[in-house]
ROZAKE-103536 format. One record per atom (N, C-alpha, C): residue in one letter; x, y, z. Coordinates in steps of 0.2 Angstrom, whole numbers, plus 5000, padded with zeros to 4 digits. Layout:
# ROZAKE-103536
AXYZ;...
END
This chain:
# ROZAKE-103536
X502351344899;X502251354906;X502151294909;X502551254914;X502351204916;X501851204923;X501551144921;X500951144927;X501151134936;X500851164937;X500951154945;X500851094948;X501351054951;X501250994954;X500750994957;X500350934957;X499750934963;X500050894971;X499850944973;X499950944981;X499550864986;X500050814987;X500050754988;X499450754994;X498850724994;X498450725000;X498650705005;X498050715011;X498550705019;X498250625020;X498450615025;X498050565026;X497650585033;X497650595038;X497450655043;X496850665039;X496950725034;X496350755032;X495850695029;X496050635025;X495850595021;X495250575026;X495750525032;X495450505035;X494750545041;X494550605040;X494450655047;X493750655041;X493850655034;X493150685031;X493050625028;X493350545027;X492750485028;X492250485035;X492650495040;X492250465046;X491850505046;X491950595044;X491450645046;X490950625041;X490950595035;X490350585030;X490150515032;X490550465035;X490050415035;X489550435042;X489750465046;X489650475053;X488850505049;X488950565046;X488550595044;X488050555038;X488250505036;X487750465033;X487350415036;X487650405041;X487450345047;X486850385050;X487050465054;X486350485057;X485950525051;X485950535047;X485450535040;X484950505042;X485250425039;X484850365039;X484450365047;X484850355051;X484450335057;X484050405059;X484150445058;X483650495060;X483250515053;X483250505048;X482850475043;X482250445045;X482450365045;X482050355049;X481350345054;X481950375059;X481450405065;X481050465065;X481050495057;X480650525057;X479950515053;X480150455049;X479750425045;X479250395048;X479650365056;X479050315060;X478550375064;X478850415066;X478350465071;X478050495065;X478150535060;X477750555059;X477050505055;X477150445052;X476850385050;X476450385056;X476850365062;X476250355067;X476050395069;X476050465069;X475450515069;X474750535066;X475050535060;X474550525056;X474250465054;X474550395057;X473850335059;X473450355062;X473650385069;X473350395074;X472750455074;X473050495068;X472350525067;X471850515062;X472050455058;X471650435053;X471050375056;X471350345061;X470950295067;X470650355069;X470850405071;X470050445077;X469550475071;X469950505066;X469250505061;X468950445058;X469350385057;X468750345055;X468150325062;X468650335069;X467950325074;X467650375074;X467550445073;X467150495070;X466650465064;X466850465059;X466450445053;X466050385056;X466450345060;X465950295061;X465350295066;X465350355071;X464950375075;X464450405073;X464850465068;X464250485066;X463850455061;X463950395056;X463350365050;X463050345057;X463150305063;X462850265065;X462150345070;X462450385069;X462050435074;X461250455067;X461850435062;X461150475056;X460950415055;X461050345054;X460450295055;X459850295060;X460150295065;X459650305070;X459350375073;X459550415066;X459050505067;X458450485062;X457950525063;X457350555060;X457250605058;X457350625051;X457350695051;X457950735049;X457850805045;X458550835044;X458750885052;X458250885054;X458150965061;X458850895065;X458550805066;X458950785071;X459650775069;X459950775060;X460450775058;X460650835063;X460350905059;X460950965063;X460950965069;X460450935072;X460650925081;X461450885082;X461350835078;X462050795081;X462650835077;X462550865071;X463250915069;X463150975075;X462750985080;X462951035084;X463251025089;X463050945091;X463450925096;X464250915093;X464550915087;X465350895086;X465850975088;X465451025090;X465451085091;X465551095098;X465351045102;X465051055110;X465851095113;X466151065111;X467051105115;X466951155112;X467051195108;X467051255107;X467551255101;X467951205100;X468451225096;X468451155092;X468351195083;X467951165076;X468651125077;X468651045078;X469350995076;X468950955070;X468350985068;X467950945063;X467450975059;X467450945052;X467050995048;X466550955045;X465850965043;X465550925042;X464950935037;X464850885032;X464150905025;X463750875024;X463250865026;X462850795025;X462450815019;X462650785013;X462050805007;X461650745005;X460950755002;X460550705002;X460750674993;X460350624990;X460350604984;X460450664977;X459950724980;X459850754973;X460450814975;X460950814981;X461350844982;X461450904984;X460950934988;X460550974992;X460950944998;X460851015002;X461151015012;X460750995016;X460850925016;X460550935023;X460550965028;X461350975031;X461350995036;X462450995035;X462451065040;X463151055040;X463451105044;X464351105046;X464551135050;X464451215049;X464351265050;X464351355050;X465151355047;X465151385041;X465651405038;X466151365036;X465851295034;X466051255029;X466251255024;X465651305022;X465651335014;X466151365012;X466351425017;X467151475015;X467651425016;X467651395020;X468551345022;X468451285013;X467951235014;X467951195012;X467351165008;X467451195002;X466951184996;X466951124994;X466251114992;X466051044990;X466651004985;X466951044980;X467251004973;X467951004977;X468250994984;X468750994986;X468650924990;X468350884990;X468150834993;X468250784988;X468350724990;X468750674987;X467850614987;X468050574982;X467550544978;X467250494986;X466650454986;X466350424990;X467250354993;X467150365000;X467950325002;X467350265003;X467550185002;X467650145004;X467250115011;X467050095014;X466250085018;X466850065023;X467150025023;X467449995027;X467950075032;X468050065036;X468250115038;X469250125040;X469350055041;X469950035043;X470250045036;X469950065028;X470450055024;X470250145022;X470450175025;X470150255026;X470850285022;X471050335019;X471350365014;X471150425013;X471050455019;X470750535019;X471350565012;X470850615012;X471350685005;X471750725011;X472250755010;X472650815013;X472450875008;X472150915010;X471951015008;X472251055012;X472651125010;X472751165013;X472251235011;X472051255017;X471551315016;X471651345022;X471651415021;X471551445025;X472151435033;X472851415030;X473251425035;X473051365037;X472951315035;X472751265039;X472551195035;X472951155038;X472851065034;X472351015035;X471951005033;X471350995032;X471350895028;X471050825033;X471050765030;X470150765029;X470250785020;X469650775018;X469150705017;X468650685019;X468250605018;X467750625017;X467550575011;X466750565009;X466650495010;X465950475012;X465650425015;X464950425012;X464750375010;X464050365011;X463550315015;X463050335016;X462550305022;X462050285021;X461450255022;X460750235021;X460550255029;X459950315028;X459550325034;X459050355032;X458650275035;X457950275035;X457750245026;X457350275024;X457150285015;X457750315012;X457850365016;X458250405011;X459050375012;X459450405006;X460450395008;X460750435005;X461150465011;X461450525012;X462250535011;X462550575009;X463350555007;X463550625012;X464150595016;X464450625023;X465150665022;X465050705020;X465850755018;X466150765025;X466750765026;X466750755034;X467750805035;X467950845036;X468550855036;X469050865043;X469250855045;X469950855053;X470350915052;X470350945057;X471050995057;X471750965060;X472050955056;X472750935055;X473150965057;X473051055059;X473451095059;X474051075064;X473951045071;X474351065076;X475050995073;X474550965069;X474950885067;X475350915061;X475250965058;X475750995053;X476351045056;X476151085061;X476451115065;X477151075067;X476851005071;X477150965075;X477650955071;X477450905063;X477950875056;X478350925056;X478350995055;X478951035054;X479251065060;X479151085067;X479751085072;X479751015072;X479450945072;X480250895072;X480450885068;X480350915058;X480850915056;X481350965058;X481351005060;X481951075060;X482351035064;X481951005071;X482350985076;X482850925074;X482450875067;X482950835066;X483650855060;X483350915058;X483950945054;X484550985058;X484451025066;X484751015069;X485350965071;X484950925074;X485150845077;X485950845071;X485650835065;X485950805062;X486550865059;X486450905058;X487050965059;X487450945063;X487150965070;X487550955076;X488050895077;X487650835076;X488150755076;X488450765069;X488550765065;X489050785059;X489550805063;X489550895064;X489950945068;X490350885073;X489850865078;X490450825085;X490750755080;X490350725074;X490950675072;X491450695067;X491450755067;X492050795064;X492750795070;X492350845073;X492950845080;X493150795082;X492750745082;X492950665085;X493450645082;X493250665075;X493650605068;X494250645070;X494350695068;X494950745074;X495450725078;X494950715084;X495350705090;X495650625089;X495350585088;X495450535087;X495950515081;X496050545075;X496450535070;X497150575071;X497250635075;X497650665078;X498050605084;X497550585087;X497950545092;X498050475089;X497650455087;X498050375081;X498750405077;X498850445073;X499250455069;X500050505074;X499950505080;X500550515085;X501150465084;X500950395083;X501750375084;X501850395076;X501450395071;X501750415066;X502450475065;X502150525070;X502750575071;X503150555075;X502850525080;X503650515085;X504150445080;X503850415075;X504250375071;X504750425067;X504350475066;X504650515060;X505350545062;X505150545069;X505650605073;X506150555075;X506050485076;X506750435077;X507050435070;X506650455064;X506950405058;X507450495057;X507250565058;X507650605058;X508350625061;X508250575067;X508850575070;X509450515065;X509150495062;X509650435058;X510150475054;X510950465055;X511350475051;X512050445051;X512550465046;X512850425045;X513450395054;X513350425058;X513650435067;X513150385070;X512450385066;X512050355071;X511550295067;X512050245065;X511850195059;X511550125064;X511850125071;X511750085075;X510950085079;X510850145078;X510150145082;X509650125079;X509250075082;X508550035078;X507850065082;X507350075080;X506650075080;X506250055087;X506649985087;X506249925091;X505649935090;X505349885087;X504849865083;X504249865087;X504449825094;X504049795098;X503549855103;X503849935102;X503749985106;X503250025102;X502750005095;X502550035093;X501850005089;X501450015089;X500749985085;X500849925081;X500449885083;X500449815078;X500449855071;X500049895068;X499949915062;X500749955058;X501049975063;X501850015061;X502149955063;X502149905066;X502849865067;X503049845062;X502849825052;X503249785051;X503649845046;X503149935047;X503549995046;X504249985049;X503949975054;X504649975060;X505249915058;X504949855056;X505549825056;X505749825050;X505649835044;X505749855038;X506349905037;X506149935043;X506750035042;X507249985046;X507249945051;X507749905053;X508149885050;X507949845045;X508249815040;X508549835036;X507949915033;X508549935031;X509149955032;X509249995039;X509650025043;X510149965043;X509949895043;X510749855044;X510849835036;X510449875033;X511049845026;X511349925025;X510949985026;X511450025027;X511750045031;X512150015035;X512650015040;X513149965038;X512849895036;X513249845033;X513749865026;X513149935019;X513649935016;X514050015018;X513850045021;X514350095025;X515050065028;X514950025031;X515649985033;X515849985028;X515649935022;X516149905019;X516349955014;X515750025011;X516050075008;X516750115012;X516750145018;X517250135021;X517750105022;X517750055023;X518349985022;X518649995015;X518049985010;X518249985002;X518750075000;X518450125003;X518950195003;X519550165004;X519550155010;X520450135014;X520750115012;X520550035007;X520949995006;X521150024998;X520550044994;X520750074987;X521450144986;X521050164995;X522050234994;X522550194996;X522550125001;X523150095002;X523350074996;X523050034991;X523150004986;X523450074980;X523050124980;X523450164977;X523950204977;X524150214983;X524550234988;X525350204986;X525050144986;X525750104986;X526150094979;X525850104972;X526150114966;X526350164966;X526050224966;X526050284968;X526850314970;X526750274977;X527350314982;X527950254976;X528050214974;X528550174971;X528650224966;X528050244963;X528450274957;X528850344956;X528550374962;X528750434965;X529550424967;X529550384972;X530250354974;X530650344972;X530550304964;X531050274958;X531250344956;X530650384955;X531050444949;X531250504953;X531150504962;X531550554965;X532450534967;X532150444967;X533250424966;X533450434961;X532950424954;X533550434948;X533750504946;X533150564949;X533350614949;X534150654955;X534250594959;X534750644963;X535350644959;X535650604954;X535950624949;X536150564946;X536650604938;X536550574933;X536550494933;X536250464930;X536250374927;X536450374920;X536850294920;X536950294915;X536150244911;X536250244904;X535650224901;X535450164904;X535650114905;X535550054910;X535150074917;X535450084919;X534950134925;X534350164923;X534150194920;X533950244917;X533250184914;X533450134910;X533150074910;X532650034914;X533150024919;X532749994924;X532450054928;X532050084929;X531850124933;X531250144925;X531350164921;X530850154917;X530450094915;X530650024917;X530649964918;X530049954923;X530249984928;X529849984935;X529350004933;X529250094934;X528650144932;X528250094929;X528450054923;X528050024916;X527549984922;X527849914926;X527549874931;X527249914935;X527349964937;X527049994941;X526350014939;X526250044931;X525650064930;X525350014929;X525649974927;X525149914925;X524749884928;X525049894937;X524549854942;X524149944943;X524149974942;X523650034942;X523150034934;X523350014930;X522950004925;X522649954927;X522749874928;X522449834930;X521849844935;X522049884941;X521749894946;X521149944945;X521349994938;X520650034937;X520350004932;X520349954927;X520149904924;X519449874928;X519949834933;X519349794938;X518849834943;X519049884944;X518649944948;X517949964942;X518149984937;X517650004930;X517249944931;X517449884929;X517049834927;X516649834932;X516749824939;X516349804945;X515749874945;X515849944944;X515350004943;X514749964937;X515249964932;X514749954927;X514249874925;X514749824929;X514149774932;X513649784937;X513649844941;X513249844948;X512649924943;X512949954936;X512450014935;X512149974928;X512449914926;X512149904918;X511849824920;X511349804922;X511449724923;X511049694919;X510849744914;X510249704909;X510649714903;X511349724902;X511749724895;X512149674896;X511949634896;X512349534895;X511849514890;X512449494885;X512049444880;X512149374882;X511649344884;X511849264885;X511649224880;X512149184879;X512149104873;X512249044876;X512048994872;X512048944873;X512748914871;X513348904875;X514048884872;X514248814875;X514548784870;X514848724876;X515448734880;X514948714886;X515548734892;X516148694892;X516348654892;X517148604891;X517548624886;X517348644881;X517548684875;X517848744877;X517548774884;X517748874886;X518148834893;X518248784894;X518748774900;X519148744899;X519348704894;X519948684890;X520248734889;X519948774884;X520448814882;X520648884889;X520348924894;X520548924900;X521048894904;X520948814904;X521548804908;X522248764901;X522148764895;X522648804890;X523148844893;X522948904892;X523248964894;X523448984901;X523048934903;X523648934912;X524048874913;X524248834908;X524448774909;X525148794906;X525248834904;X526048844902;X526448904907;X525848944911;X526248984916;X526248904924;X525648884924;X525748824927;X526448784927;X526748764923;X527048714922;X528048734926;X528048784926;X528648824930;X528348784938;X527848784939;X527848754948;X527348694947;X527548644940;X527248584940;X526448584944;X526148634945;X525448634945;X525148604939;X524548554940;X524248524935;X523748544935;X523248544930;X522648604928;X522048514924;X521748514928;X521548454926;X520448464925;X520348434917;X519648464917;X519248414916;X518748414919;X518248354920;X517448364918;X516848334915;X516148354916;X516148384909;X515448374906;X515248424900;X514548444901;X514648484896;X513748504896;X513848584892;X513148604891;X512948664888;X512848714893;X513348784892;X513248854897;X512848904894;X512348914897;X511848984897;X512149034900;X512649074895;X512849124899;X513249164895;X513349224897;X513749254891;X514549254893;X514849224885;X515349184886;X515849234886;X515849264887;X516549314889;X516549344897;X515949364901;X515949374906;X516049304910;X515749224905;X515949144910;X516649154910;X516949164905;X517649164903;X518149194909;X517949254910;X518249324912;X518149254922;X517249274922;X517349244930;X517849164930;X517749124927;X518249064927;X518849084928;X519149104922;X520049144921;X520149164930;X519949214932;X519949244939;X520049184944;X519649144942;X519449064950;X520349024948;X520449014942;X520948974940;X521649004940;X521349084940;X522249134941;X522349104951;X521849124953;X521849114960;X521949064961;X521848994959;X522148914961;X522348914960;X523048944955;X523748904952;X524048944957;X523849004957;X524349044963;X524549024970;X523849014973;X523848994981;X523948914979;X524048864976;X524248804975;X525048804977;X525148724981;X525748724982;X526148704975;X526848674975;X527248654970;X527148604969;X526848574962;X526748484961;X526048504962;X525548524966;X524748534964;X524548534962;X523848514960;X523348534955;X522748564957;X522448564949;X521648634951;X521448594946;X520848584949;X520348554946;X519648594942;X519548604937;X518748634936;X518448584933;X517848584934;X517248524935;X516648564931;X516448524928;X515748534925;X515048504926;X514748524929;X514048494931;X513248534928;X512848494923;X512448534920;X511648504923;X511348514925;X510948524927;X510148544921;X509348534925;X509148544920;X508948624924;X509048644930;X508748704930;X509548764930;X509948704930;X510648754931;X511148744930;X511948754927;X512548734927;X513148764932;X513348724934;X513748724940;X514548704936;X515048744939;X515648784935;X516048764944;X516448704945;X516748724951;X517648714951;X517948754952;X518748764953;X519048744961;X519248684958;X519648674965;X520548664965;X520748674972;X521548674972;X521648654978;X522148624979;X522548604984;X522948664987;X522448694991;X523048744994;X523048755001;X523348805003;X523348805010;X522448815015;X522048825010;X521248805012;X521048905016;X520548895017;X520348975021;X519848965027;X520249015031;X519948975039;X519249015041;X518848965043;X518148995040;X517949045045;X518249105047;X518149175049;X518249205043;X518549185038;X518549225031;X518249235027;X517849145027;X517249155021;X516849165019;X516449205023;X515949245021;X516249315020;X516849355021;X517049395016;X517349365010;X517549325008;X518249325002;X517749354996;X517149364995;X516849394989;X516949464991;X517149494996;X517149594996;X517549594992;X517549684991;X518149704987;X518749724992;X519349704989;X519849724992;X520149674999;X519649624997;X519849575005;X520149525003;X520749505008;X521449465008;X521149425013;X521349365013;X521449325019;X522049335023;X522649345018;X523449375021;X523149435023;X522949445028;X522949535030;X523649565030;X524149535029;X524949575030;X524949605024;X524649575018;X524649595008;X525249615008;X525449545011;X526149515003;X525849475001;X525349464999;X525049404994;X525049454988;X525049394983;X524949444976;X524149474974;X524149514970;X523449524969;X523149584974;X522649624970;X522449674976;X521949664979;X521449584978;X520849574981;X520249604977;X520149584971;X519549614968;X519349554963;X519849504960;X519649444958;X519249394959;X518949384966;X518149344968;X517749414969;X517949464970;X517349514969;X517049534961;X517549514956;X517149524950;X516949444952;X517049394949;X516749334949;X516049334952;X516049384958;X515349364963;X514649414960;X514849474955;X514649534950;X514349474947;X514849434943;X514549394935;X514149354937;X514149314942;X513649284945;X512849324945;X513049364949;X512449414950;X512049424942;X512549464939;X512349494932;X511749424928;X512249364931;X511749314928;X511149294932;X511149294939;X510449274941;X510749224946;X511549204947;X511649164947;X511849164956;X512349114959;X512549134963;X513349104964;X513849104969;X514649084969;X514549064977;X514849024979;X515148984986;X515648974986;X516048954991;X516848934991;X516548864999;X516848844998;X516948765002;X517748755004;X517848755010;X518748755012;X518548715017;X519348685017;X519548645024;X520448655025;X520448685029;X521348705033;X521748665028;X522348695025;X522948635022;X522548605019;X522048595016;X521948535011;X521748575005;X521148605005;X520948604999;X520148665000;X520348714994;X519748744994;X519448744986;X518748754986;X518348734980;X517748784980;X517848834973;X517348874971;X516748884967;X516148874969;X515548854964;X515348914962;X515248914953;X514848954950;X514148904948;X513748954951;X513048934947;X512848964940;X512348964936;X512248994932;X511448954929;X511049014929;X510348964929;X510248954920;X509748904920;X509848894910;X509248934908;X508848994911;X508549034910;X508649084912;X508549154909;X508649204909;X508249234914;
END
């Protein structure tokens, strides 16, 4: 059973729950915080009024006489009506002196926290809960008079515990809420940022082969999409660039087959209107043969050129001596040469990094085409120039030269400078040459001047 592909994330959604959780970690932190300070400074706030409590009261039992004056001043802590303080005054052997009415049930003696620190300002009260209610426990001790009394002292807390939990609830609130609105936000905002993304999308759906002319314009869209935009441009002109010439290359491939084709047909619809003698019979068999051969020939170089643009990593390259592979090429064109006294003349040495049968094949092709286009009495030159990062392969001839509106096509396929194609050849012979080039990493240029002389460079780098 195969697995279900995983469903490619959005970027909308990606981006909509970063911003929602940082948004959401941002007010965390910051209302965090502000809850840490209020409630901190609440509770300073009331550790400073019970230390002025504790401190009022030692100074009231130094200057009392008596336990009857102690409970006088615990009655005055009483005078409002409403207990916000609790209080125990026991003597050395740990007996009561005096204390608040129903201290005992809220807030028993072994809940109280050991004797605090004299100093008041470094106070550390205990938190107790009893009785529904939060309670900041201190003990103190005092000298009054002969005797020295330890002051159990407690605060109601409650309205201050109260307050901690509604502004907690209210900051858990807050903080739901602003999450929720930087959701929406991340939303609306990731919905409207990511607009030209659609309206790109809906130009680039309008593209096809009728409408290969229309471009982007770069300049009409987000810094961030422009160099989206000019990339799709470009590629749109090399896909309109090789549509032309695939089209062009259609045309010219059914002209070119077209025209063997209709000869052969032609020959064998004459010899059929009636009998021939064997001589006849001959030549028209004779023909058909020439004629396949420029069809054989023609899908020869057709194959080669697929299978150098679909295989470009099956070339074995060696190290051969290049003047040794041009000798022996212009060998073999110097006996067809010599009918129109064309001279085939070789110059330069050095070592070629390159696979010797595809250098061979692209030279053969530059030298069939410069003995050809060469006048009578001419020469063709090939030149050797080695190089420490490259060897350099160049054919030249004395011919009628190419008038430079041509030279940046003579590498297509199927392209003639004779547009009328009574020239020989069907125009695929600098198109392989321009392949083996490639296949090596290399590059090919042609250099012309009208009626003098044209000259074609192969490169070929000494690393693969």
């Amino acid at each position: 059973m195969s697995a279900k592909p995983v469903e490619p994330r959005s970027i909308a959604s990606q981006l909509v729950v970063f911003f929602a959780l940082a948004a959401a970690l941002l007010l965390c932190c910051g209302l965090g915080v502000l809850y840490w300070i209020v409630i901190q400074h609440a509770f300073e706030e009331d550790d400073e009024v019970l230390a002025d409590k504790i401190f009022a009261l030692r100074a009231d039992i130094k200057s009392s006489r008596g336990r009857e004056a102690l409970r006088a001043e615990l009655e005055t802590l009483r005078a409002g009506g409403r207990e916000a303080y609790w209080v125990r005054v026991l003597d050395t052997s740990g007996q009561t002196v005096a204390e608040t009415p129903e201290i005992n049930g809220l807030l028993p003696r072994s809940v109280f926290p050991a004797t605090s620190p004299a100093n008041p300002s470094e106070l550390r009260p205990k938190h107790y809960r009893a009785g529904g209610k939060l309670f900041a426990l201190s003990t103190v001790a005092e000298e009054g008079g002969e005797q020295r009394y330890t002051i159990q002292i407690a605060q109601d807390r409650s309205a201050d515990d109260q307050f901690t939990k509604r502004f907690g609830a209210l900051v858990v609130v807050v903080l739901c809420l602003g999450s929720l609105a930087s959701a929406v936000i991340a939303m609306t905002v990731t919905k409207r940022g990511l607009r030209p993304l659609i309206e790109m999308t809906r130009s680039f759906e309008r593209t096809g082969p009728g409408r290969l002319h229309e471009r982007v314009a770069p300049a009409e869209w987000p810094r961030e999409l422009q160099p989206l935009a000019m990339a799709f441009d470009q590629m749109l002109d090399r896909l309109e660039d090789s549509f032309t010439r695939l089209s062009q290359f259609s045309a010219d491939l059914a002209h070119e087959l077209r025209t063997p084709i209709a000869n052969l047909r032609g020959e064998a619809e004459v010899a059929l209107t009636r009998s021939r003698t064997l001589e006849e019979y001959r030549d028209v068999i004779e023909s058909s043969v020439g004629e396949c051969e420029r069809l054989s020939g023609l899908i020869d170089s057709l194959l080669f050129l697929a299978r150098a643009e679909a295989a470009e990593a099956q070339i074995e390259r060696a190290l051969f001596d290049g003047r040794a592979a041009v000798e022996k090429i212009a060998a073999y064109y110097e006996t067809i040469a010599e009918e129109r006294q064309v001279a085939i003349i070789c110059s330069g040495r050095g070592e070629i990094y390159a696979d010797p049968v595809l250098f061979g094949r692209a030279v053969s092709n530059l030298v069939d085409n410069a003995h050809r286009v060469s006048p009578d009495g001419g020469t063709v030159q090939i030149a050797l120039e080695v190089r420490v990062e490259r060897s350099d392969v160049s054919v030249r001839n004395s011919g009628r030269g190419i008038p430079p509106e041509h030279i940046a096509r003579v590498f297509d396929r199927f392209y003639r400078v004779d547009s009328s194609r009574s020239s020989q050849g069907v125009g695929l012979g600098l198109a392989i040459v321009k392949s083996i080039t490639d296949l090596h990493g290399g590059s090919a240029r042609v250099e012309s001047e009208v009626d003098r002389e044209t000259t074609v460079t192969l490169s070929f780098p000494m690393e693969a």
